[in-house]
C-alpha positions as CSV (number, residue, x, y, z in Angstrom):
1,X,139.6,75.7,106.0
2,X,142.0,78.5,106.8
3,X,139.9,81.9,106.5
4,X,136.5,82.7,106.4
5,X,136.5,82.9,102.6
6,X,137.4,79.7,102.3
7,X,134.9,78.6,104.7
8,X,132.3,80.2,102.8
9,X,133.1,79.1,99.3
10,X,133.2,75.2,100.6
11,X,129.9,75.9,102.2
12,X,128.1,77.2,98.6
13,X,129.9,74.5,97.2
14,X,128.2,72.0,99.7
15,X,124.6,73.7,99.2
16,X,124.6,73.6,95.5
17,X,126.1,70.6,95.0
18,X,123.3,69.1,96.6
19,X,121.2,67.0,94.3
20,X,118.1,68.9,96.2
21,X,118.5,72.1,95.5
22,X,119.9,71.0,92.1
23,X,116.2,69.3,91.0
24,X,114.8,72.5,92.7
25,X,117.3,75.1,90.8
26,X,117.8,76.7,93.7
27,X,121.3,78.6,94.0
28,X,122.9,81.4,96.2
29,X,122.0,84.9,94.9
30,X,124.4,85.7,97.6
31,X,126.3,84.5,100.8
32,X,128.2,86.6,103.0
33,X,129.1,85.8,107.2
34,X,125.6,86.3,108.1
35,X,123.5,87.6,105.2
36,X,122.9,85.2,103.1
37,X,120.2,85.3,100.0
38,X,118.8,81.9,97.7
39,X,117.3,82.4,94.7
40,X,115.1,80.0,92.4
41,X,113.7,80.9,89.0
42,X,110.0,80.0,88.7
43,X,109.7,77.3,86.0
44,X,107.6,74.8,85.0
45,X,109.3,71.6,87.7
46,X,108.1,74.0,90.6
47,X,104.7,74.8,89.6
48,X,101.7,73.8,91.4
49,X,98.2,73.0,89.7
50,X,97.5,76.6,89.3
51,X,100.6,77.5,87.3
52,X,102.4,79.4,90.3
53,X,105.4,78.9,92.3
54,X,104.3,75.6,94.6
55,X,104.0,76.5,98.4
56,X,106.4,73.0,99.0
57,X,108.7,75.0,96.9
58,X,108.2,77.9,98.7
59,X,109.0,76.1,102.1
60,X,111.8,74.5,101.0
61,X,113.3,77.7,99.6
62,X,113.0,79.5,103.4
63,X,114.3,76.7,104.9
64,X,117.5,76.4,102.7
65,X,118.1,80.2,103.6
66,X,118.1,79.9,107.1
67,X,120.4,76.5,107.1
68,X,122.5,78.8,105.6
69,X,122.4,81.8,106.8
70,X,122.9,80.1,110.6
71,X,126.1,77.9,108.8
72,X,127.6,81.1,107.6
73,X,128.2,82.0,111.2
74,X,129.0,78.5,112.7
75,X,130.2,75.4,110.8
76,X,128.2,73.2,112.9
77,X,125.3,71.4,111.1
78,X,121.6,72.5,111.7
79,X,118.4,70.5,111.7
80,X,115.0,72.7,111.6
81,X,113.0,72.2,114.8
82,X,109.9,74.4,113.4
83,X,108.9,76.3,110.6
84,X,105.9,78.3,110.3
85,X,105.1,80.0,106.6
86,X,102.4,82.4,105.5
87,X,102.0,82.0,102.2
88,X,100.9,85.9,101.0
89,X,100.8,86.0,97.2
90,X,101.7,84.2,94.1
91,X,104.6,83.7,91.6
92,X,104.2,83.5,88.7
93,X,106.6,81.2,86.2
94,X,109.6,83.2,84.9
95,X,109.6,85.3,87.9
96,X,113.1,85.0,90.3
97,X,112.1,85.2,93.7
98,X,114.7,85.5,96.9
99,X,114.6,83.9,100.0
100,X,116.7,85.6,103.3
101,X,116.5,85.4,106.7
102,X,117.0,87.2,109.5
103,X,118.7,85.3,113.0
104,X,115.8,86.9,115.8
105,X,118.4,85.2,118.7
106,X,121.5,83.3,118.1
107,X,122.6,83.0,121.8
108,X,121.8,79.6,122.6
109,X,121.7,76.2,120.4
110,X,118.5,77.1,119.6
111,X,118.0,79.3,117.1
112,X,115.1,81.8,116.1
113,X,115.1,82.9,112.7
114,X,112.7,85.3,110.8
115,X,112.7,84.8,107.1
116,X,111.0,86.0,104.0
117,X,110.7,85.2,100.2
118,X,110.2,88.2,97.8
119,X,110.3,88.5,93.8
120,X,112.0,90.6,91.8
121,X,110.0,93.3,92.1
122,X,109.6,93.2,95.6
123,X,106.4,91.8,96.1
124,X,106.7,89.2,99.1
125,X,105.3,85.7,98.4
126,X,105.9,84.6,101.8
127,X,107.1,85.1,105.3
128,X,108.2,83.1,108.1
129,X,109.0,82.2,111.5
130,X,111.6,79.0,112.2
131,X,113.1,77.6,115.3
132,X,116.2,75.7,114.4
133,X,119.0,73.9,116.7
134,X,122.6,73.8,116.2
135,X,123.8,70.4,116.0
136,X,126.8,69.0,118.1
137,X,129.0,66.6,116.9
138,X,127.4,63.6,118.9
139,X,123.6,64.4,117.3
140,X,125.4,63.4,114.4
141,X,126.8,60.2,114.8
Protein backbone atom coordinates (compact mmCIF):
# COMPACT_ATOMS: atom_id res chain seq x y z
CA UNK A 1 0.00 0.00 0.00
CA UNK A 2 1.31 3.34 -1.21
CA UNK A 3 -0.35 6.05 1.14
CA UNK A 4 -2.04 6.01 4.26
CA UNK A 5 -5.46 6.02 2.56
CA UNK A 6 -4.85 3.12 0.94
CA UNK A 7 -3.67 1.52 4.03
CA UNK A 8 -6.69 2.31 5.75
CA UNK A 9 -9.21 1.28 3.16
CA UNK A 10 -7.46 -2.34 2.97
CA UNK A 11 -7.63 -2.42 6.66
CA UNK A 12 -11.77 -1.86 6.77
CA UNK A 13 -11.79 -4.09 4.05
CA UNK A 14 -9.95 -6.73 6.16
CA UNK A 15 -12.22 -6.08 9.41
CA UNK A 16 -15.49 -6.38 7.67
CA UNK A 17 -14.83 -8.85 5.59
CA UNK A 18 -14.29 -11.00 8.44
CA UNK A 19 -16.96 -13.64 8.74
CA UNK A 20 -16.92 -12.50 12.70
CA UNK A 21 -17.88 -9.35 12.64
CA UNK A 22 -20.11 -10.23 9.68
CA UNK A 23 -22.43 -12.80 12.06
CA UNK A 24 -21.97 -9.98 14.64
CA UNK A 25 -23.02 -6.96 12.14
CA UNK A 26 -20.49 -5.14 13.32
CA UNK A 27 -18.99 -2.42 10.86
CA UNK A 28 -16.82 0.86 11.08
CA UNK A 29 -18.86 3.93 11.94
CA UNK A 30 -15.62 5.44 11.24
CA UNK A 31 -11.74 4.86 10.87
CA UNK A 32 -9.27 7.46 10.68
CA UNK A 33 -5.00 7.13 11.63
CA UNK A 34 -5.85 6.80 15.19
CA UNK A 35 -9.49 7.41 15.90
CA UNK A 36 -11.26 4.86 15.00
CA UNK A 37 -15.18 4.08 15.94
CA UNK A 38 -17.35 0.36 15.37
CA UNK A 39 -20.74 0.32 15.41
CA UNK A 40 -23.35 -2.69 15.73
CA UNK A 41 -27.09 -2.33 15.63
CA UNK A 42 -28.89 -4.13 18.49
CA UNK A 43 -30.94 -6.94 16.94
CA UNK A 44 -32.31 -9.93 17.85
CA UNK A 45 -28.70 -12.45 16.95
CA UNK A 46 -27.01 -10.32 19.86
CA UNK A 47 -29.55 -10.41 22.42
CA UNK A 48 -29.04 -12.10 25.67
CA UNK A 49 -31.98 -13.83 27.76
CA UNK A 50 -33.22 -10.48 28.87
CA UNK A 51 -33.76 -9.03 25.49
CA UNK A 52 -30.60 -6.54 25.68
CA UNK A 53 -27.46 -6.16 23.93
CA UNK A 54 -25.37 -9.51 25.25
CA UNK A 55 -22.24 -8.58 27.43
CA UNK A 56 -20.18 -11.32 24.95
CA UNK A 57 -21.36 -8.92 22.35
CA UNK A 58 -20.38 -6.10 24.22
CA UNK A 59 -16.76 -7.50 24.78
CA UNK A 60 -16.29 -8.42 21.44
CA UNK A 61 -17.41 -5.02 20.15
CA UNK A 62 -14.43 -3.19 22.52
CA UNK A 63 -12.07 -5.42 21.57
CA UNK A 64 -12.59 -5.00 17.71
CA UNK A 65 -12.14 -1.18 18.32
CA UNK A 66 -9.02 -1.28 19.94
CA UNK A 67 -7.47 -4.02 17.25
CA UNK A 68 -8.21 -1.37 15.23
CA UNK A 69 -7.65 1.65 16.41
CA UNK A 70 -3.83 0.24 17.34
CA UNK A 71 -3.70 -1.15 13.40
CA UNK A 72 -4.57 2.22 12.21
CA UNK A 73 -1.32 3.46 13.48
CA UNK A 74 0.92 0.39 12.72
CA UNK A 75 0.28 -2.45 10.29
CA UNK A 76 1.64 -4.97 12.49
CA UNK A 77 -0.94 -7.56 13.84
CA UNK A 78 -2.17 -7.37 17.53
CA UNK A 79 -3.27 -10.12 19.85
CA UNK A 80 -5.21 -8.77 23.19
CA UNK A 81 -3.15 -9.63 26.31
CA UNK A 82 -6.09 -8.40 28.78
CA UNK A 83 -9.33 -6.91 28.73
CA UNK A 84 -11.23 -5.77 31.60
CA UNK A 85 -15.06 -4.44 30.95
CA UNK A 86 -17.59 -2.94 33.26
CA UNK A 87 -20.67 -3.53 32.00
CA UNK A 88 -22.81 -0.16 33.22
CA UNK A 89 -26.27 -0.25 31.53
CA UNK A 90 -28.33 -1.93 28.95
CA UNK A 91 -29.20 -1.74 25.28
CA UNK A 92 -31.92 -2.23 24.19
CA UNK A 93 -32.72 -3.93 20.55
CA UNK A 94 -32.90 -1.37 17.73
CA UNK A 95 -30.60 0.87 19.53
CA UNK A 96 -26.91 1.57 17.55
CA UNK A 97 -24.36 1.61 20.01
CA UNK A 98 -20.41 2.77 19.24
CA UNK A 99 -17.44 1.36 20.44
CA UNK A 100 -13.87 3.65 20.55
CA UNK A 101 -10.89 3.58 22.20
CA UNK A 102 -8.49 5.60 23.44
CA UNK A 103 -4.41 4.37 23.21
CA UNK A 104 -3.41 5.28 27.28
CA UNK A 105 0.56 4.44 26.04
CA UNK A 106 1.74 3.36 22.72
CA UNK A 107 5.51 3.56 23.36
CA UNK A 108 6.40 0.05 23.80
CA UNK A 109 5.00 -3.36 22.19
CA UNK A 110 2.70 -3.24 24.75
CA UNK A 111 -0.06 -1.39 24.42
CA UNK A 112 -2.63 0.18 27.03
CA UNK A 113 -5.78 1.15 25.65
CA UNK A 114 -8.92 2.72 27.30
CA UNK A 115 -12.14 2.04 25.59
CA UNK A 116 -15.82 2.70 25.82
CA UNK A 117 -19.12 1.65 24.21
CA UNK A 118 -21.98 4.26 24.11
CA UNK A 119 -25.57 4.44 22.31
CA UNK A 120 -26.88 6.77 20.33
CA UNK A 121 -27.90 8.85 22.75
CA UNK A 122 -24.94 8.85 24.62
CA UNK A 123 -25.66 6.78 27.37
CA UNK A 124 -22.53 4.45 28.01
CA UNK A 125 -23.18 0.62 28.19
CA UNK A 126 -19.72 -0.05 28.98
CA UNK A 127 -16.20 0.88 29.59
CA UNK A 128 -12.93 -0.66 29.54
CA UNK A 129 -9.39 -1.19 30.31
CA UNK A 130 -7.13 -3.57 27.71
CA UNK A 131 -3.52 -4.38 27.54
CA UNK A 132 -2.70 -5.48 24.03
CA UNK A 133 0.83 -6.40 22.34
CA UNK A 134 2.05 -5.65 19.00
CA UNK A 135 2.89 -8.59 17.12
CA UNK A 136 6.22 -9.09 15.26
CA UNK A 137 6.51 -10.96 12.33
CA UNK A 138 8.08 -14.20 14.02
CA UNK A 139 4.91 -14.44 16.71
CA UNK A 140 3.28 -15.07 13.68
CA UNK A 141 4.78 -17.75 11.96
Amino acid sequence: MTTETDYLEWLRDHFESSTYWKNLGFTFHSLEKGAVSVKAVVSDGILNVNKTLHGGAILSLVDVAISATLRSMQPNMVTTVSLTTNFMNPAKEGKTVYATADIVNSKSRIQYVNAKVEDEDGVVIADAIGVFSILKEKDIN
